[in-house]
N, C-alpha and C positions, 0 to 999 in steps of 0.2 A: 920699485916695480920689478917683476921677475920676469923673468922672459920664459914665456911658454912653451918648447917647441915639441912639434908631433914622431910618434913614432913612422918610420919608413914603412914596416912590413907587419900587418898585423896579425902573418899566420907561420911568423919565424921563433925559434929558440935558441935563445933568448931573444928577447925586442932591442932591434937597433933601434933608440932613441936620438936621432940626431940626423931627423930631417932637419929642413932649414923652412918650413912650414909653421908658424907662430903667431900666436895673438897675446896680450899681456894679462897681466894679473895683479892683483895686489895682496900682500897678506896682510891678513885682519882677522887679530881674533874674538874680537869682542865689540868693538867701537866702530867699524866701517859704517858708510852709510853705501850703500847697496846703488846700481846704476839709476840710472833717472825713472827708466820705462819696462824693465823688464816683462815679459808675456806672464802671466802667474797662472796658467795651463789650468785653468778652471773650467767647468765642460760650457761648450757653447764660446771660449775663447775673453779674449778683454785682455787688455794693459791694467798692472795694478801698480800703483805707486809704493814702492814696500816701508817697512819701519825702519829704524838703523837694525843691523844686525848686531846680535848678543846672545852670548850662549845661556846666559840663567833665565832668557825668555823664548827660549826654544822649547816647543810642544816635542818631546823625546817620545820615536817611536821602539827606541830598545832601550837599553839599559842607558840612564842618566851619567855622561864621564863627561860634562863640564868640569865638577871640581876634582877632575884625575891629574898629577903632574905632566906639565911641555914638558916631553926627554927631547924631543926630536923636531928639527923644522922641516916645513913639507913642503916642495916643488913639486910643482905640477907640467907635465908633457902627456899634448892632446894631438893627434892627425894621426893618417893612415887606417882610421878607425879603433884605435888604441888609445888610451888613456892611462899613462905612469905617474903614479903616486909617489915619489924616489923619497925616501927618509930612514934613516937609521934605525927605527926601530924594527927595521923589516930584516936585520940579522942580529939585533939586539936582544928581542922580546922571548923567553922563550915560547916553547912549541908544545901543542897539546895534539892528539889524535882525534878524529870522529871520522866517521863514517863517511864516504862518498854517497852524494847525492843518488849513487845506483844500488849502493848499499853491497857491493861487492867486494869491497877493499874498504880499507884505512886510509886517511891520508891527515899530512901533520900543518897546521895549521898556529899562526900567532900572532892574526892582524882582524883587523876588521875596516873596511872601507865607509865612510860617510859622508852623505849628502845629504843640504840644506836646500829648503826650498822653499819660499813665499807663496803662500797659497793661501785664500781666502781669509784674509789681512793678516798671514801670524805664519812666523818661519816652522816649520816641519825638520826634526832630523832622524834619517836611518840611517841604518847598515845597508849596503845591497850585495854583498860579495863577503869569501873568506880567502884572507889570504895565505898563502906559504911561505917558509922562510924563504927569505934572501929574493923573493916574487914582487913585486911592484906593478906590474901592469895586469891589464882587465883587458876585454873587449868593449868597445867607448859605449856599446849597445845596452851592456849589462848595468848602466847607470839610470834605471829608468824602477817607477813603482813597480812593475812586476816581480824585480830583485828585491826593493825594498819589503813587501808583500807584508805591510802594514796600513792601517786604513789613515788615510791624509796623504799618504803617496801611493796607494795601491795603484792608484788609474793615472797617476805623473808620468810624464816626458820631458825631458830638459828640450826647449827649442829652442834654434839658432837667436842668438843674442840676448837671453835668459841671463839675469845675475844667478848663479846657484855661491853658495862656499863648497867647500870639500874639507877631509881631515880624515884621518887614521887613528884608530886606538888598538890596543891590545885587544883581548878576545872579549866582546862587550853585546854579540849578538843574541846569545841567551844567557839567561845568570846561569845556567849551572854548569856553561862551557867557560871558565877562565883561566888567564893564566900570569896575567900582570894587571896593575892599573897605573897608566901611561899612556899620554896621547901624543900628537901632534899641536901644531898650531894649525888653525884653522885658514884656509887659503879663498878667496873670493876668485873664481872665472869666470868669462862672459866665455856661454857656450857659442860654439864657434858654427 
């Protein structure tokens, strides 16, 4: 089990990660069997009973990096409305530039964030975020289909007591942005 704990301050730089606020986790990257009831945020609501989770039967809403090499294991720290991704390849990978979403600047970029989701019997995975070197945390908000902004998550919400996984790769969120192929291990949370 890993022990989950939330960031304190989610509008500090850098993120104190070391509340004492915590739920657990397991890591599983291919074999877990997913919690008993999770909500599967299909419109109109329901409990679905999920499959085991596995990544060679995950419906990929970006680039496919199942068969990319583990460099890096991934902890997860969830509270204060933050969510850190902590692993190695986050000053390992290198760094590519694009554009800011306002298109005014540049900014360097060598991660990519992803969520798994159970949804109308069959797991879903995106990207919903890019990240910066040596950068590990999001806003816990930004973990929702409108990041993902692929159709199977487009209109997802993780709700409280949700099995989701999570996992990190290199630059994986359009093929013509990359800059390694390396992942993470894949982490199961019950959102909190």
């Amino acid at each position: 089990m890993l022990l989950l704990s939330g960031c304190s301050d989610g509008w500090c730089w850098p993120f104190d990660c070391s509340s004492s606020k915590s739920s657990s986790g397991v890591v599983d990257d291919s074999t877990g069997v997913a919690a008993e009831d999770p909500y599967d945020n299909q419109i109109g609501g329901g409990y679905a009973t999920p499959t085991e989770f596995d990544l060679s039967k995950v419906t990929w809403l970006h680039t496919n990096v199942s068969s990319w090499p583990v460099t890096h294991k991934l902890t997860v720290e969830i509270g204060g409305g933050v969510i850190c991704l902590n692993h190695g390849g986050s000053t390992a990978w290198p760094s590519v530039q694009i554009d800011h979403t306002s298109g005014a600047y540049k900014i360097d970029v060598n991660a990519n964030p992803w969520v798994f989701a159970y949804r109308n019997g069959q797991w879903y995975g995106g990207t919903w975020e890019w990240m910066a070197p040596g950068n590990t945390c999001k806003p816990m908000r930004s973990v929702a289909g409108d990041h993902v902004k692929q159709p199977g998550l487009v209109d997802w919400n993780p709700r409280s007591g949700e099995t989701i996984y999570l996992m990190v790769s290199s630059l994986a969120r359009f093929s013509n942005i990359t800059n390694n192929q390396a992942r993470t291990d894949a982490v199961k949370v019950i959102w909190p």
